[in-house]
Backbone bond lengths (Angstrom), bond angles and torsions (degrees), N, CA, C in turn:
res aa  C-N    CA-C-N  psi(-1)  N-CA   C-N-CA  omega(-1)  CA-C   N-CA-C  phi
1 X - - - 1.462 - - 1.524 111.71 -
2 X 1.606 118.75 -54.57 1.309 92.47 170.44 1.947 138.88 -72.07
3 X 1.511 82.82 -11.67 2.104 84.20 163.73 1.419 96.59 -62.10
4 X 1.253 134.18 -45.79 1.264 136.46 -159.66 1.675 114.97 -55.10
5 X 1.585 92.04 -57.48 1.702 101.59 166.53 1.643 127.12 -71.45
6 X 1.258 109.18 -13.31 1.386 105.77 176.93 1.580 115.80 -89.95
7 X 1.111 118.04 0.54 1.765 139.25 -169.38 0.925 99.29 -120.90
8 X 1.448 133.98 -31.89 1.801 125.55 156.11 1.654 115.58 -81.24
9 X 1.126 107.90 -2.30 1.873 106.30 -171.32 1.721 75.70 -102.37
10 X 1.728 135.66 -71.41 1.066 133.60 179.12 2.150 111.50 -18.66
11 X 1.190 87.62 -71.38 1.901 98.45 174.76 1.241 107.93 -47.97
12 X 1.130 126.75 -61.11 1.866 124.18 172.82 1.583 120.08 -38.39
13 X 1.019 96.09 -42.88 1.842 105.14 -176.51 1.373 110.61 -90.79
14 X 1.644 102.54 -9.50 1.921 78.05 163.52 1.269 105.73 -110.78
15 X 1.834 118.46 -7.06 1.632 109.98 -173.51 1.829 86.79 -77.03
16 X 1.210 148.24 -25.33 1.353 139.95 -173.64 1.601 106.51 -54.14
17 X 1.549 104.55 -22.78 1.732 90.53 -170.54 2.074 103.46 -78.80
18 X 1.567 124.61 148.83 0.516 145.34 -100.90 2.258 77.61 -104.24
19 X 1.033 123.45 110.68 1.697 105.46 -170.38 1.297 130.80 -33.98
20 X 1.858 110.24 -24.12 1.280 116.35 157.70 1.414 129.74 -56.23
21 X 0.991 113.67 5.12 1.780 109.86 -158.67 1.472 85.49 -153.74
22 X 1.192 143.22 2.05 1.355 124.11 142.58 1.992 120.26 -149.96
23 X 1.094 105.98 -173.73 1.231 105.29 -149.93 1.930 96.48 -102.35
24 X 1.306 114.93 -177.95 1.123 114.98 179.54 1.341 116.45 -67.92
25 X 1.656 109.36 140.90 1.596 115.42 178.48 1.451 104.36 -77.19
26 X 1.552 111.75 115.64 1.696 131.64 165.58 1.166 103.61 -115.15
27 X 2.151 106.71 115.92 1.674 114.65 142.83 1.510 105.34 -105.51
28 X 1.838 83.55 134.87 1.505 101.81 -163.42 1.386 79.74 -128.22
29 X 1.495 96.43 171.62 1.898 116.79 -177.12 1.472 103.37 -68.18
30 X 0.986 113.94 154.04 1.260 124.04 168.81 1.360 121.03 -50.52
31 X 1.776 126.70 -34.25 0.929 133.87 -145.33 1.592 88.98 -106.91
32 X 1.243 122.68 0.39 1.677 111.42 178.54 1.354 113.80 -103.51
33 X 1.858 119.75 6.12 1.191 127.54 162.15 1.245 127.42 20.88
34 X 1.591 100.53 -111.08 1.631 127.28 161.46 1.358 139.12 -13.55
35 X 1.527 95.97 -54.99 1.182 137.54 -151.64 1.562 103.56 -89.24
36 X 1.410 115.30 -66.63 1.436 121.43 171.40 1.234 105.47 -73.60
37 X 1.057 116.19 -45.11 2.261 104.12 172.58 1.996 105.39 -43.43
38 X 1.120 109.06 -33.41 1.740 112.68 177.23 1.666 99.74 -77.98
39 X 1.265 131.38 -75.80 1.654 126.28 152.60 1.383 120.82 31.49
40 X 1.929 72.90 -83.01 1.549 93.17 175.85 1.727 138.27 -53.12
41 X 1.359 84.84 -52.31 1.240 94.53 -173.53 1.662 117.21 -71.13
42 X 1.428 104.68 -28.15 1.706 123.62 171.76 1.864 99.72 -56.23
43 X 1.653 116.23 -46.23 1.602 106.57 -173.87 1.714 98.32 -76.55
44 X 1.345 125.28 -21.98 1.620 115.00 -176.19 1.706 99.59 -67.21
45 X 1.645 109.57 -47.49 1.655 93.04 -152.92 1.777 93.85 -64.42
46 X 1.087 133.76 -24.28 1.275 122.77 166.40 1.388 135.09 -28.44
47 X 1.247 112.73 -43.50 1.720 134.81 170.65 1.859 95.51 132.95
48 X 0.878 133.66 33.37 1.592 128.67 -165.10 2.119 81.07 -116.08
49 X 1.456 99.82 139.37 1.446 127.32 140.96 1.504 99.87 -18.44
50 X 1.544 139.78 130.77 1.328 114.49 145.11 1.090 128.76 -84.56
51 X 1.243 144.69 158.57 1.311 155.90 -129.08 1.705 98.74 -100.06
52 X 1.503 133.27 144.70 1.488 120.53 160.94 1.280 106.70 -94.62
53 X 1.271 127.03 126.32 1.459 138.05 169.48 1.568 120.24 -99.12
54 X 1.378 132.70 138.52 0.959 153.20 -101.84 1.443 93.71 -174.40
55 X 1.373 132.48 83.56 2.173 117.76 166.56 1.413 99.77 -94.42
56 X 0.825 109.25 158.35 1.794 147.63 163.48 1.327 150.14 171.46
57 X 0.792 155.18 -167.39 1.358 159.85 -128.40 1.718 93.25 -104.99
58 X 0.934 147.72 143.14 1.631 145.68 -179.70 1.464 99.14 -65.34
59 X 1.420 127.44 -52.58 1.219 145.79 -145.45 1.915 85.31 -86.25
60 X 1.041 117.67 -56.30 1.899 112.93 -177.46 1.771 93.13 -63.63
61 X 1.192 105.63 -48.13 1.666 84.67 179.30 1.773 128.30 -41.30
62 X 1.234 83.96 -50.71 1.624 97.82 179.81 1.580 109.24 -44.37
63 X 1.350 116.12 -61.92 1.027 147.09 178.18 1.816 112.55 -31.54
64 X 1.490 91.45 -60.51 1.609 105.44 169.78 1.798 111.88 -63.62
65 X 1.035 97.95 -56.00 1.447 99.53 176.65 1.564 127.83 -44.50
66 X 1.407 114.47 -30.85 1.429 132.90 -179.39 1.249 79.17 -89.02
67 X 1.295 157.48 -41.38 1.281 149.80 -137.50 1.643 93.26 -75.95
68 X 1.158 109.96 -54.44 1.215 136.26 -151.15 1.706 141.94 112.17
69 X 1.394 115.88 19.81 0.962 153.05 -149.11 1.578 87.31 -66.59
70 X 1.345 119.19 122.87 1.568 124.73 -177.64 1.485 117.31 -78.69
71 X 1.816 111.37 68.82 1.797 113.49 -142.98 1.983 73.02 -122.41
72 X 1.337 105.92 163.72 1.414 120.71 -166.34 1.868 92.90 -125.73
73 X 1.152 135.40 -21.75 1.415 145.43 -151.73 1.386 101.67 -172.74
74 X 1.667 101.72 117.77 1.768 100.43 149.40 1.536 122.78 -145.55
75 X 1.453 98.67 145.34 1.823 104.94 -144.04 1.555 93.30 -113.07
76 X 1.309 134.59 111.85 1.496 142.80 -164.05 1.309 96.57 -120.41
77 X 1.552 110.95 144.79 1.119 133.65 157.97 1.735 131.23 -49.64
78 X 1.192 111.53 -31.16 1.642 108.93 170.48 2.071 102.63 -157.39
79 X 1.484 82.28 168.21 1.731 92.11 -175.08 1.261 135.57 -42.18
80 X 1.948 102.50 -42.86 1.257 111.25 -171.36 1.765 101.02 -70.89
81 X 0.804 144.45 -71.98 1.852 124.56 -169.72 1.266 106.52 -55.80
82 X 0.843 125.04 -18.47 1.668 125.05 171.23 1.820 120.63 -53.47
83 X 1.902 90.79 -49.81 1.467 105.10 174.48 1.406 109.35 -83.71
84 X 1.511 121.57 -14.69 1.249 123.81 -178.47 1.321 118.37 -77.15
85 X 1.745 117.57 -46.97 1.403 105.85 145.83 1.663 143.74 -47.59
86 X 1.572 107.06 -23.58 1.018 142.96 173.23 2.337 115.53 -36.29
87 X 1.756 77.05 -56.02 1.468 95.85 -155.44 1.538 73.48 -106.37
88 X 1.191 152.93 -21.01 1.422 135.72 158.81 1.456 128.85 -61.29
89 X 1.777 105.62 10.81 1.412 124.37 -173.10 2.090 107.33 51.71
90 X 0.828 113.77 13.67 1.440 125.37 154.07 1.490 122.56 -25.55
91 X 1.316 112.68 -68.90 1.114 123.40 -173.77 1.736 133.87 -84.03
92 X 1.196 122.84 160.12 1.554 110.36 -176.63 1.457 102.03 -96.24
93 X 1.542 110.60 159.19 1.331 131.08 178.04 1.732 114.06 -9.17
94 X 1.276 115.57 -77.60 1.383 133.16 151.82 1.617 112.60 13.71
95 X 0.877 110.11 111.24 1.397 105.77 168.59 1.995 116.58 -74.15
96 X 1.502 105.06 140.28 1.916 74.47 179.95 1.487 138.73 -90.83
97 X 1.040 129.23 -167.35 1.483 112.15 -141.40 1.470 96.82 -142.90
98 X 1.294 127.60 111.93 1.556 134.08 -170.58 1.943 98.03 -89.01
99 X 1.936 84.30 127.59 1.805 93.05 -171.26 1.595 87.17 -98.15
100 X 1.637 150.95 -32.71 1.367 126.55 -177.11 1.145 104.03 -171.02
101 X 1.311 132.35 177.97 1.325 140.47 175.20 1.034 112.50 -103.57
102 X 1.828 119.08 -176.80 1.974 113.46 170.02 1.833 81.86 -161.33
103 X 1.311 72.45 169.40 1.919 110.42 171.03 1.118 97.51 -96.25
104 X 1.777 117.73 163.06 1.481 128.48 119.35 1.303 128.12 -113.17
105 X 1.348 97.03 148.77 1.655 113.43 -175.53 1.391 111.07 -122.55
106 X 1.602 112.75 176.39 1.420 108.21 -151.68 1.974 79.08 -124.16
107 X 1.255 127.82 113.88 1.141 109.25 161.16 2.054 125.32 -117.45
108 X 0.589 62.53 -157.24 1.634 92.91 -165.11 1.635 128.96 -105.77
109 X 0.900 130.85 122.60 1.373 125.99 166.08 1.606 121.73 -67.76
110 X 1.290 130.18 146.47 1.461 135.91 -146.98 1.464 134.15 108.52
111 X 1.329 126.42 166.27 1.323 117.77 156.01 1.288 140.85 -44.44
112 X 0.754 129.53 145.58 1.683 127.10 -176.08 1.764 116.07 -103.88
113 X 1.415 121.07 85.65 1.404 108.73 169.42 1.286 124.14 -11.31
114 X 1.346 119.55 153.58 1.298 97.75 -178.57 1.947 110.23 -108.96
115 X 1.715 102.54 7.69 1.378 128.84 173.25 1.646 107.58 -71.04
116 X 1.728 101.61 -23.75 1.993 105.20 -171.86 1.611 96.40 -90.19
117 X 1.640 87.89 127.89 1.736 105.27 155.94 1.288 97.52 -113.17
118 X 1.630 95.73 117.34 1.357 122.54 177.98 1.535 104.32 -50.24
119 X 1.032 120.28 -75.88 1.759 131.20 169.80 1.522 114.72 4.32
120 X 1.231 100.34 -52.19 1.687 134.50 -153.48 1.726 104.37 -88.89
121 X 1.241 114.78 -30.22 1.424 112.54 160.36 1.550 81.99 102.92
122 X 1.265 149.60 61.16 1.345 124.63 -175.53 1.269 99.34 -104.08
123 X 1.548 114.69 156.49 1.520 127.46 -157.18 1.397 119.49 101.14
124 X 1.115 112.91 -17.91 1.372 124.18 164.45 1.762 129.13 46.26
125 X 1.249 82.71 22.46 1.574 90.53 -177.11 1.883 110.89 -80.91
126 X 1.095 124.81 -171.87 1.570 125.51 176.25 1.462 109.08 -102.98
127 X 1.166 127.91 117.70 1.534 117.35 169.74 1.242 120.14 5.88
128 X 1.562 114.74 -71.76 1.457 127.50 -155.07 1.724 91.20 -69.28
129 X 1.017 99.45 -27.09 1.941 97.56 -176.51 1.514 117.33 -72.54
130 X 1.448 101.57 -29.87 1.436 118.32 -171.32 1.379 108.59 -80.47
131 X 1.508 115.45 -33.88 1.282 128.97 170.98 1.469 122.61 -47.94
132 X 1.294 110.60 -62.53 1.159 112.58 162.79 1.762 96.13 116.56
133 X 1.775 116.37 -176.26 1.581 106.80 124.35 1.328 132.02 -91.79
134 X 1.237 126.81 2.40 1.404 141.81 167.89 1.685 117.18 -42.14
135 X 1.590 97.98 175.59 1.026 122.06 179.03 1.966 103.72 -74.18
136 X 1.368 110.52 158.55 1.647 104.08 -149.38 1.579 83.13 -157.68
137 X 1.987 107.33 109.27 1.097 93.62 167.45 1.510 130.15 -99.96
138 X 1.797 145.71 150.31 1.263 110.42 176.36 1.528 90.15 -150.02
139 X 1.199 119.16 -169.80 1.218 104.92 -176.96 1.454 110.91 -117.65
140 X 1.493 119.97 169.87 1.252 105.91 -137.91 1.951 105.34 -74.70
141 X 1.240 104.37 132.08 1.434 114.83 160.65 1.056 127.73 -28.39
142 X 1.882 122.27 -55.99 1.696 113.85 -171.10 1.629 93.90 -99.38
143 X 1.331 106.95 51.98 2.025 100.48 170.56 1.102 98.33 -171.01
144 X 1.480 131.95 -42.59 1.846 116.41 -159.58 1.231 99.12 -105.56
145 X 1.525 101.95 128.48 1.685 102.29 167.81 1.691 129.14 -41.82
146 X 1.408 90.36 -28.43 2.314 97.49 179.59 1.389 112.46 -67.39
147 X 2.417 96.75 -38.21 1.360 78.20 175.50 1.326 129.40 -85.76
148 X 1.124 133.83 -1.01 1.107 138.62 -171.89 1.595 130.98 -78.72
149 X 1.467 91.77 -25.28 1.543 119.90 -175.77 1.688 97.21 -80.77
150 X 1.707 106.10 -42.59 1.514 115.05 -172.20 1.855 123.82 -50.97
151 X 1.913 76.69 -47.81 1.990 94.82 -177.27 1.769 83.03 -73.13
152 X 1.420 132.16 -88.64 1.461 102.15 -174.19 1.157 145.54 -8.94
153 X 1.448 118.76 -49.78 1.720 116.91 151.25 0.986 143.54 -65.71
154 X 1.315 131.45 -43.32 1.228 143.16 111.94 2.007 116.02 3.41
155 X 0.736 93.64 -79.52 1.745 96.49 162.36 1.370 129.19 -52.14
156 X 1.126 110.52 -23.82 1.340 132.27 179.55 1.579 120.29 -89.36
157 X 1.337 101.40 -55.57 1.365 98.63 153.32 1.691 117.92 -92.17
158 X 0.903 133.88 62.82 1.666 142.35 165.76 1.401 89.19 45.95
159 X 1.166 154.25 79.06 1.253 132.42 151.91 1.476 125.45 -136.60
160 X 1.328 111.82 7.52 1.632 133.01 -145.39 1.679 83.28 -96.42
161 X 1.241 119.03 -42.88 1.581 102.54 -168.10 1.467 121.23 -74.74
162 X 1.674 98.62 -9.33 1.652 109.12 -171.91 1.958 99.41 -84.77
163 X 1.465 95.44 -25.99 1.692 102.65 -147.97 1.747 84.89 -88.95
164 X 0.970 128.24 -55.60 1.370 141.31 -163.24 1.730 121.48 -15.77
165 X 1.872 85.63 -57.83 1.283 93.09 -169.06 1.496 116.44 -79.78
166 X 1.792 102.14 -6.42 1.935 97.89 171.85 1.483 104.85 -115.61
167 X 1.145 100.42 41.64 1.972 106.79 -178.18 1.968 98.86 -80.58
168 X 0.968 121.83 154.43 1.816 124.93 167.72 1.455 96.95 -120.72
169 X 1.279 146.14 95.75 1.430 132.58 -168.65 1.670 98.83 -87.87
170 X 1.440 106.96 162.10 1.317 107.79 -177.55 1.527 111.52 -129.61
171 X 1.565 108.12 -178.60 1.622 120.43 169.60 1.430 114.25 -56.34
172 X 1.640 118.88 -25.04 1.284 129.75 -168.14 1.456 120.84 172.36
173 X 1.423 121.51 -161.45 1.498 104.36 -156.92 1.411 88.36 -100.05
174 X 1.265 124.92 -36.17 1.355 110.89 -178.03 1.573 132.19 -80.50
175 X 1.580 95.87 -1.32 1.342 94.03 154.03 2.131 117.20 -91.99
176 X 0.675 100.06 -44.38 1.861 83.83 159.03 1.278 112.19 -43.52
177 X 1.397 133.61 -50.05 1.196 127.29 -141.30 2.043 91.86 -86.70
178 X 1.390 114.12 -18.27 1.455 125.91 173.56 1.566 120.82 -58.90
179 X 1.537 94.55 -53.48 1.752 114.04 159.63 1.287 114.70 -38.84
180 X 1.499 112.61 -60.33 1.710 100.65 -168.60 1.751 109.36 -83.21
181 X 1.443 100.84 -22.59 1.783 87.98 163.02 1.483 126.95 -48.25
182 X 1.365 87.63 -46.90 2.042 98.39 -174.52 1.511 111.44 -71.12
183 X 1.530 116.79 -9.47 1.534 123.41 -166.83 1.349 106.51 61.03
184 X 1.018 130.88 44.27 1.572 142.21 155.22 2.014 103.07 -73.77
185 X 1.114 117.24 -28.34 1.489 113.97 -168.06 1.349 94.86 -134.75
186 X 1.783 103.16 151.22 1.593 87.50 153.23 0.981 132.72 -112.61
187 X 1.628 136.22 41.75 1.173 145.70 173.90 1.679 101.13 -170.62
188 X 1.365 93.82 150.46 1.481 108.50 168.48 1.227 118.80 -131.38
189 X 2.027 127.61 157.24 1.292 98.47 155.84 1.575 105.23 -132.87
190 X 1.127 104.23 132.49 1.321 118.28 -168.67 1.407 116.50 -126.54
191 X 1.582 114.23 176.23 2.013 118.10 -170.47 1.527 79.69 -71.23
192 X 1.785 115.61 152.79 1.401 117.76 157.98 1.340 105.21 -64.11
193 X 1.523 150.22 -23.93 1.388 154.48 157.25 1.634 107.03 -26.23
194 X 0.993 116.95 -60.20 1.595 136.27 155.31 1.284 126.56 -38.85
195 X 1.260 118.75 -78.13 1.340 142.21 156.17 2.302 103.29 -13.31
196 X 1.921 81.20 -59.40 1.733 95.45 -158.64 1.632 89.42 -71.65
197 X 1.142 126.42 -42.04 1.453 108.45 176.99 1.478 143.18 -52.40
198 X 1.132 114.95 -35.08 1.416 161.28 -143.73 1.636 89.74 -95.04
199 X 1.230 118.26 107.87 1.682 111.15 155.99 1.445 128.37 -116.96
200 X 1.850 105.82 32.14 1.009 94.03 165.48 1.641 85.48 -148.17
201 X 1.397 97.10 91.99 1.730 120.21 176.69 1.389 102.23 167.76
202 X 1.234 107.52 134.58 1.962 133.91 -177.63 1.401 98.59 -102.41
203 X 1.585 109.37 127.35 1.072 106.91 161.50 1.480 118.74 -96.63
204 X 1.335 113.62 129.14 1.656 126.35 -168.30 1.423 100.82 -98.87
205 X 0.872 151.22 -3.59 1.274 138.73 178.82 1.712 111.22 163.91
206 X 1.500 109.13 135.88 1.333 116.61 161.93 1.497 119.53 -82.20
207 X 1.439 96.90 145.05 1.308 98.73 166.45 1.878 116.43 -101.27
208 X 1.775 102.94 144.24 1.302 86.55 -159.90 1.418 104.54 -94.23
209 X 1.543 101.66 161.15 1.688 126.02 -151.27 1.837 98.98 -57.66
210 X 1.644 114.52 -32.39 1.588 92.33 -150.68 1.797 79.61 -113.00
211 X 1.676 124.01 73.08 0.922 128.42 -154.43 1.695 87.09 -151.20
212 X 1.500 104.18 -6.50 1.464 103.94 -170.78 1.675 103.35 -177.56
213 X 1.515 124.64 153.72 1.464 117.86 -162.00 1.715 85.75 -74.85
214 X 1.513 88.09 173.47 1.265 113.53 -168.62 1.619 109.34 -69.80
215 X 1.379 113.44 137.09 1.782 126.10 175.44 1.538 107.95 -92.69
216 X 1.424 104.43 100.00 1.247 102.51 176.14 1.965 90.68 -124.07
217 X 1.512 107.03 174.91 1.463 140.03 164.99 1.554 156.31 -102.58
218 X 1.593 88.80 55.76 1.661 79.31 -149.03 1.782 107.30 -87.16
219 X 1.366 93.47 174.28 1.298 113.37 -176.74 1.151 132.97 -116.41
220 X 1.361 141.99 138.72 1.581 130.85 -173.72 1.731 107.32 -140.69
221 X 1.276 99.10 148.02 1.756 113.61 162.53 1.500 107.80 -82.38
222 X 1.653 121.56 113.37 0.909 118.75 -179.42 2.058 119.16 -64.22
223 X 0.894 103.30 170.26 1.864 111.43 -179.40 1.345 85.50 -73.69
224 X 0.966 159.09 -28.92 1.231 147.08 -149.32 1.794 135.22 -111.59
225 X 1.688 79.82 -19.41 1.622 118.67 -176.83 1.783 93.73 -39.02
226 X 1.362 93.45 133.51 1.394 103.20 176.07 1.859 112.00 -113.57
227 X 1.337 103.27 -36.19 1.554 121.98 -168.02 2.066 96.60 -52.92
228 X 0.751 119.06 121.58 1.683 119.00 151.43 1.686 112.32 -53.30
229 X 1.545 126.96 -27.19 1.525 102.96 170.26 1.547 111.05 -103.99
230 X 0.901 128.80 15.71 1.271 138.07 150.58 1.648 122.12 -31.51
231 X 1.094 96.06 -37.96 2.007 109.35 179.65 1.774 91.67 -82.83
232 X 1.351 123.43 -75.76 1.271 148.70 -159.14 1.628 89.79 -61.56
233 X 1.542 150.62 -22.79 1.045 134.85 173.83 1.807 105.54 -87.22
234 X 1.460 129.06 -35.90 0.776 112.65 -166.63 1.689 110.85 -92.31
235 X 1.457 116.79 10.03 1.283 131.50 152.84 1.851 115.42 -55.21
236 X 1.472 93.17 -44.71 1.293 101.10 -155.78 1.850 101.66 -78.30
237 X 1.427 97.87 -34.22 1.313 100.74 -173.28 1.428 113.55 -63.03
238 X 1.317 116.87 -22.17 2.012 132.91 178.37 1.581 104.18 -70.67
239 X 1.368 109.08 -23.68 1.673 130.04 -137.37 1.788 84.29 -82.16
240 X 1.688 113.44 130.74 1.269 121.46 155.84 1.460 123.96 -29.46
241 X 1.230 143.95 -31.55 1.640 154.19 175.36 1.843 100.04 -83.19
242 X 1.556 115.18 -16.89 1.503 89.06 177.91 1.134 81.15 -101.55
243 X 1.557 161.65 -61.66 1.286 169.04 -101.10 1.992 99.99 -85.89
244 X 1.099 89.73 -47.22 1.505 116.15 176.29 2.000 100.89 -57.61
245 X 0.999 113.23 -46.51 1.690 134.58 -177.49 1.488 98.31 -73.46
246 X 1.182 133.28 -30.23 1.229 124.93 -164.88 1.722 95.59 -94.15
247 X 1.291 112.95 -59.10 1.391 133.33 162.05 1.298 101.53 -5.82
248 X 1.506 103.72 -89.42 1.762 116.54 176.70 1.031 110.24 -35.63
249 X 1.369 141.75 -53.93 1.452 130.41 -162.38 1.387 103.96 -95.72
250 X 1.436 120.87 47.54 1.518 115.88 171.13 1.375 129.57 75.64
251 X 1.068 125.59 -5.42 1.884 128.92 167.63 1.242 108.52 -90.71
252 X 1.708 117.79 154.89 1.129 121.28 -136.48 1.563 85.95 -124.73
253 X 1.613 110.56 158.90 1.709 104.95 -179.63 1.019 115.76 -53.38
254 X 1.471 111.26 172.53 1.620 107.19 153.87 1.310 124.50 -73.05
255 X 1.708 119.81 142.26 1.506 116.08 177.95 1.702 102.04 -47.66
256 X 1.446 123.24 151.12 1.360 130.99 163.36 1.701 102.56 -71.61
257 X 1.383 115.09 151.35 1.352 116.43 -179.11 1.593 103.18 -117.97
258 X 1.523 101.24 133.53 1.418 80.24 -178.45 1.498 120.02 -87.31
């Protein structure tokens, strides 16, 4: 509760600055970091306000948002809090709008070649190999979208009952993915987005995609949105020039629909 209030007192003091002088309030997942910090800065050099961004956990987002959190845009890691804000009348008219997909991979503590695309699963080992008997970080199952996708695969390929009992679940993916930097764990599983950032973590193995439902990102204009570029940013974020931004930093297209 008090992370909770200090990330809503944080959001208050920057929605106070004046909409001219800054850009729309976006809480986005933790795991789109990088990626939307580039976003951003791509809609500022334009002549636009830049945007205040906000990471965390999908599940604390939600949280803030019911809070009342003075946010103009929030960009979650998977469907279910999405629809959960959804049916909490949360959201504006708009239907929401998925900016990319991701992998998970199983990594490693260490340097990162600079020959490994994380994405790509390099190291080539098998999950269960990558796993280890070790300690296994992910994030937590009944809240973070990574973990949730993780125990699904994991389940999928038989391995969840072996992994379970040395799992460390976390606030989010990038806090697991922190653990195996520091060598606190010896394996993680994290977005390859993560993975690709990260140069001091090996990715040992991918996990494969239809091993778990699909990782997509969607986005919504909150009911509450006050900012006028609030519409016009989350255009931009759908927009071929960010898609390309997401690309680079390791997330994978969107599936085609037929």
């Amino acid at each position: 509760m008090a992370r909770l209030a200090a990330s809503l007192l944080a959001l208050l003091l920057a929605a106070c600055a004046p909409p001219q002088e800054r850009g729309p309030v976006v809480l986005a997942a933790a795991s789109l970091q990088g990626a939307l910090d580039e976003v951003a800065a791509q809609w500022a050099a334009a002549g636009h306000p830049r945007p205040v961004l906000s990471y965390a956990g999908s599940h604390a987002i939600a949280r803030q948002v019911e809070a009342g959190a003075p946010a103009d845009i929030v960009v979650l890691a998977d469907g279910a809090w999405i629809d959960h804000l959804r049916r909490g009348g949360h959201l504006g008219a708009d239907e929401p709008r998925d900016l990319a997909s991701n992998t998970l991979v199983v990594v490693h503590p260490g340097r990162r070649p600079p020959a490994d695309v994380a994405r790509d699963g390099a190291g080539g080992m098998s999950v269960a190999g990558a796993l280890g008997q070790g300690s296994v970080a992910i994030g937590d199952p009944q809240a973070v979208p990574a973990g949730r996708y993780a125990r699904a695969a994991l389940e999928t390929l038989g391995l969840w009952t072996a992994t379970a009992p040395r799992a460390i679940a976390t606030d989010n993916v990038r806090a697991a993915l922190a653990l195996a930097e520091r060598g606190e764990v010896d394996a993680a599983i994290v977005y390859a987005s993560d993975a690709a950032a990260s140069r001091k973590v090996r990715a040992a193995a991918r996990v494969p995609a239809g091993a778990h439902p699909p990782i997509r990102y969607p986005a919504a204009v909150l009911a509450r949105a006050g900012h006028p570029d609030a519409g016009p940013f989350l255009d931009h974020l759908v927009s071929p020039a960010a898609r390309q931004v997401f690309l680079r930093h390791g997330f994978a297209p969107l599936p085609r629909e037929d």
